[in-house]
C-alpha positions as CSV (number, residue, x, y, z in Angstrom):
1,X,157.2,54.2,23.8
2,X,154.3,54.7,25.5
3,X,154.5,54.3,29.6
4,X,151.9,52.0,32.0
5,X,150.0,53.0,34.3
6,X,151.8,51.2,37.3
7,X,155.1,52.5,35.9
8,X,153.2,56.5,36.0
9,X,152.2,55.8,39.6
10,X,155.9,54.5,40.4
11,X,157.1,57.7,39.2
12,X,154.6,60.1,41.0
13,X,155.4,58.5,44.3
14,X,159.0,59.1,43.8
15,X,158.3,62.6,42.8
16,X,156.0,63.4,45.9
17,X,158.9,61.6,48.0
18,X,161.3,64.1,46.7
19,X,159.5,67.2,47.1
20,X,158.9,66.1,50.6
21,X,162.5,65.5,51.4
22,X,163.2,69.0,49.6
23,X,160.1,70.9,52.2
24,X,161.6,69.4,55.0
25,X,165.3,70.9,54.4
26,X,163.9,73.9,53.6
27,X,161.6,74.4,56.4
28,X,164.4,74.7,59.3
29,X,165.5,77.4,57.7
30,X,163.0,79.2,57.2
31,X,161.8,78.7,60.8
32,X,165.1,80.4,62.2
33,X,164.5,83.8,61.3
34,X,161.0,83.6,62.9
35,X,163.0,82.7,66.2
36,X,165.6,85.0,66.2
37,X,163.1,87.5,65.6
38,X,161.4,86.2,68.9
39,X,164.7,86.5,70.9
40,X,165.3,89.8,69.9
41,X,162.2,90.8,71.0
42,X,162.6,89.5,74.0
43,X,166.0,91.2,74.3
44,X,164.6,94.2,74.0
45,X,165.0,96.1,77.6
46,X,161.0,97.1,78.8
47,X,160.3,100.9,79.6
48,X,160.9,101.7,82.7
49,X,157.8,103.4,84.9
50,X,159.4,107.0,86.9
51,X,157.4,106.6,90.2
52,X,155.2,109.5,91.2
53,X,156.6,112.2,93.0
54,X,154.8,112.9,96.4
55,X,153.6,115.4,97.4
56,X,155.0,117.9,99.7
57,X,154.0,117.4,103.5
58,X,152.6,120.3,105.1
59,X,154.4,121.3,108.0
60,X,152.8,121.1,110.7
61,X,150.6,124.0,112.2
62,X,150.9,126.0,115.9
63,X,149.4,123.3,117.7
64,X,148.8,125.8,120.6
65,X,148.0,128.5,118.7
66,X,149.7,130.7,120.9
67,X,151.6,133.1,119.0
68,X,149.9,136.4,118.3
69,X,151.5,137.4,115.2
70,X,152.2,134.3,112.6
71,X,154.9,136.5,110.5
72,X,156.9,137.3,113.4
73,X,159.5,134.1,113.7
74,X,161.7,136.1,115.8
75,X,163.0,133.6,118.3
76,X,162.5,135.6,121.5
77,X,159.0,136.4,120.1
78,X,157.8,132.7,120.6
79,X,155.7,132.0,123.5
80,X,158.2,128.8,124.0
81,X,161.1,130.8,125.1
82,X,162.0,131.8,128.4
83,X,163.4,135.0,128.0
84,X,160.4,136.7,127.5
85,X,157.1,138.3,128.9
86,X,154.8,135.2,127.8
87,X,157.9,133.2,128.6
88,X,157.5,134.2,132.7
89,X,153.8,134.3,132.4
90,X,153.9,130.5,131.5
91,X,156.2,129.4,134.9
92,X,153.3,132.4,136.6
93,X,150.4,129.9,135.6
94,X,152.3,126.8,136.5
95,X,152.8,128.0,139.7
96,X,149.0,129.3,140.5
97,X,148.5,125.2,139.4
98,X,151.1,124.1,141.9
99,X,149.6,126.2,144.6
100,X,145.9,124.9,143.9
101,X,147.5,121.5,144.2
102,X,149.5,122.2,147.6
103,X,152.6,121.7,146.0
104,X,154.2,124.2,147.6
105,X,157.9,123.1,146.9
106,X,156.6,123.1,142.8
107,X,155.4,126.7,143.1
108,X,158.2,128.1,144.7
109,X,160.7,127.1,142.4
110,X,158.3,128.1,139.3
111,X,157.9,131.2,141.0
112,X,161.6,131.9,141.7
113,X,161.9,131.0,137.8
114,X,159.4,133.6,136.7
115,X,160.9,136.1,138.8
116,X,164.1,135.9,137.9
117,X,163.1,136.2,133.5
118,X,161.2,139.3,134.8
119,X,164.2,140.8,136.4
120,X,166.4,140.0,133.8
121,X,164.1,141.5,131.4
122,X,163.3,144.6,133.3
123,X,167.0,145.4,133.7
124,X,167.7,144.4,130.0
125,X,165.1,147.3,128.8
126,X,165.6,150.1,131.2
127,X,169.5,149.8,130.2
128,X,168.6,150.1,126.3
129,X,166.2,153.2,127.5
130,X,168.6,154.6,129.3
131,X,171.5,154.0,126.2
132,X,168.7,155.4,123.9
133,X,167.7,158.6,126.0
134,X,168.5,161.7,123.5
135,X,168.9,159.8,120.7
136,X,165.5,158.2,120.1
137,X,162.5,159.1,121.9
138,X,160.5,155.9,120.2
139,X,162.8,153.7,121.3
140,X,163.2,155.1,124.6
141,X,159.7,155.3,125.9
142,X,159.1,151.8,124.0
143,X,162.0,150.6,126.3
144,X,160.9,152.4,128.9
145,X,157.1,150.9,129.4
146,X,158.6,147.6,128.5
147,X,161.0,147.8,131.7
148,X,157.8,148.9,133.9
149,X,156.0,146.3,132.5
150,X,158.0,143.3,133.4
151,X,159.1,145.0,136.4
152,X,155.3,145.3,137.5
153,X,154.9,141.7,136.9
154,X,158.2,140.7,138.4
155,X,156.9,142.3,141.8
156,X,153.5,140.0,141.7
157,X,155.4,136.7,141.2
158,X,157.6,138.2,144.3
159,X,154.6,139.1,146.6
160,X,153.1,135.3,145.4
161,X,156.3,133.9,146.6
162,X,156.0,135.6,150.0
163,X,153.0,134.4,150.5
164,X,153.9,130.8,149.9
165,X,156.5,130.8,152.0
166,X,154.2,132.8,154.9
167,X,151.9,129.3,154.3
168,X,154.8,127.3,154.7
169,X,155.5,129.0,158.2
170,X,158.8,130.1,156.7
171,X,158.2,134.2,157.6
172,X,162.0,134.8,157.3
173,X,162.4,134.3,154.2
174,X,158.9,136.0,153.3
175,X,160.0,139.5,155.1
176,X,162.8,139.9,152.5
177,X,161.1,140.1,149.7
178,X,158.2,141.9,150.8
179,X,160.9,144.6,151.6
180,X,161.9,144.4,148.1
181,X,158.5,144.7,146.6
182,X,157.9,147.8,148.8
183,X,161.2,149.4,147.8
184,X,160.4,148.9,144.4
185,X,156.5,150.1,143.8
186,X,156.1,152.5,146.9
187,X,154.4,152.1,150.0
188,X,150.8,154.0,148.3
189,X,150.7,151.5,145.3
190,X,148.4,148.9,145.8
191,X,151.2,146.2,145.9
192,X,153.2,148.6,148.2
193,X,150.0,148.3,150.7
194,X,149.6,144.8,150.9
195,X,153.0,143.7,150.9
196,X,153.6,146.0,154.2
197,X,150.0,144.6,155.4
198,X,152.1,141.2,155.1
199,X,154.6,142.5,157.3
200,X,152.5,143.9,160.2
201,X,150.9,140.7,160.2
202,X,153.8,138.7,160.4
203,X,155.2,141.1,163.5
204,X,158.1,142.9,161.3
205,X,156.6,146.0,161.6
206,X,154.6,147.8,165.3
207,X,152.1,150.8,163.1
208,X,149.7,150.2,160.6
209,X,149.9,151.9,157.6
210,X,146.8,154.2,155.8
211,X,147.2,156.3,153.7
212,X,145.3,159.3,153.6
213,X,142.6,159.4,150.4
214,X,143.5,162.2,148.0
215,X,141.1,165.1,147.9
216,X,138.5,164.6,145.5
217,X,138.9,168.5,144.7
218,X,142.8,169.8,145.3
219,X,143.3,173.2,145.5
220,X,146.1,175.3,144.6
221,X,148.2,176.8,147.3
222,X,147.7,180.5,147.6
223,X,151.4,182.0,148.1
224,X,151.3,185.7,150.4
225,X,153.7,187.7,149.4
226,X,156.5,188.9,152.1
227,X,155.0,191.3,154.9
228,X,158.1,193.7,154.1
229,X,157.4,193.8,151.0
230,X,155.4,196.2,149.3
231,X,152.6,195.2,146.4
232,X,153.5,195.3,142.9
233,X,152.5,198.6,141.1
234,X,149.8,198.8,138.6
């Protein structure tokens, strides 16, 4: 029995009503993977970024390029320590600054400082020459000019410390140490000279003191053998 053509289009609406009823079930689900898939993407934790290691810092360089020798990092071999020859020299220069400046009070007590390293060190090194005497001659002699050394410059911070107290009209307690200095050069060394100058001119001492100039040409003494003895045979 053959169909009209209303009845055909009746039908093909109801069939393109179903297959959109059936896409639109379907489609959720097909939808949900896509999102899940999202998610876990999401999820997923990021990389994480190590931050650049720095570089080392430099440490920093002898700003006062004083020490002689780099490679020697012996602690009393630093010019920053006090028990030392550059060590007293330092307080020495202070001191000549103090004076300039007429701060007498300041230069005495940097003086008195400087003295007293140089002592120290002076009887430190003639005690390890004097231990070493025999045993090592390197050592000893290196001991040895080492204790003449600081004691040479122990005696100039001394006569400077005189003198300051001579300009602070303080002569008694100048005279001591002159004493000392003289005692410990000898009254023909330079030192020796001026610091007894020092004392004539305070009044301690009455005479003068010259010494004689050494012959430019010494000769040796001729010894004459005894009168009562006769000549040696030929």
């Amino acid at each position: 029995m053959p169909y009209s053509i209303p009845r055909i289009l009746s039908c093909g609406k109801l069939l393109a009503l179903s297959l959109l009823v059936v896409c639109s079930a379907t489609l959720p689900s097909q939808s949900q993977p896509l999102r899940s898939n999202l998610l876990i993407a999401q999820a997923k934790p990021k990389p994480q970024v190590k931050p650049q290691e720095q570089p080392p810092l430099s440490q920093p360089s002898d700003i006062n390029g004083e020490n002689a020798d780099p490679n020697d990092l012996r602690p009393l071999s630093q010019s920053e320590s006090l028990l030392s020859l550059a060590g007293g020299q330092r307080l020495m220069n202070e001191a000549t600054q103090a004076i300039n400046a007429e701060k007498y009070d300041v230069a005495i007590d940097k003086l008195q400082q400087a003295r007293k390293i140089f002592n120290q060190l002076s009887n430190f090194h003639l005690q390890l020459a004097n231990s070493f005497s025999g045993i090592d001659p390197k050592v000893f002699e290196s001991e040895r000019n080492q204790a003449l050394e600081t004691g040479q410059v122990r005696d100039d911070a001394t006569y400077k410390l005189a003198l300051v107290h001579r300009a602070k009209n303080q002569p008694e307690l100048a005279v001591p140490l002159l004493i000392q200095i003289i005692r410990s050069q000898n009254p023909t060394t330079e030192l020796g000279r001026k610091s007894y100058q020092q004392l004539y001119e305070l009044g301690f001492t009455n005479v003068p003191f010259a010494p004689a100039a050494p012959s430019t040409s010494p000769q040796a003494p001729v010894t004459q053998p005894p009168a009562n003895q006769p000549p040696a045979s030929k």
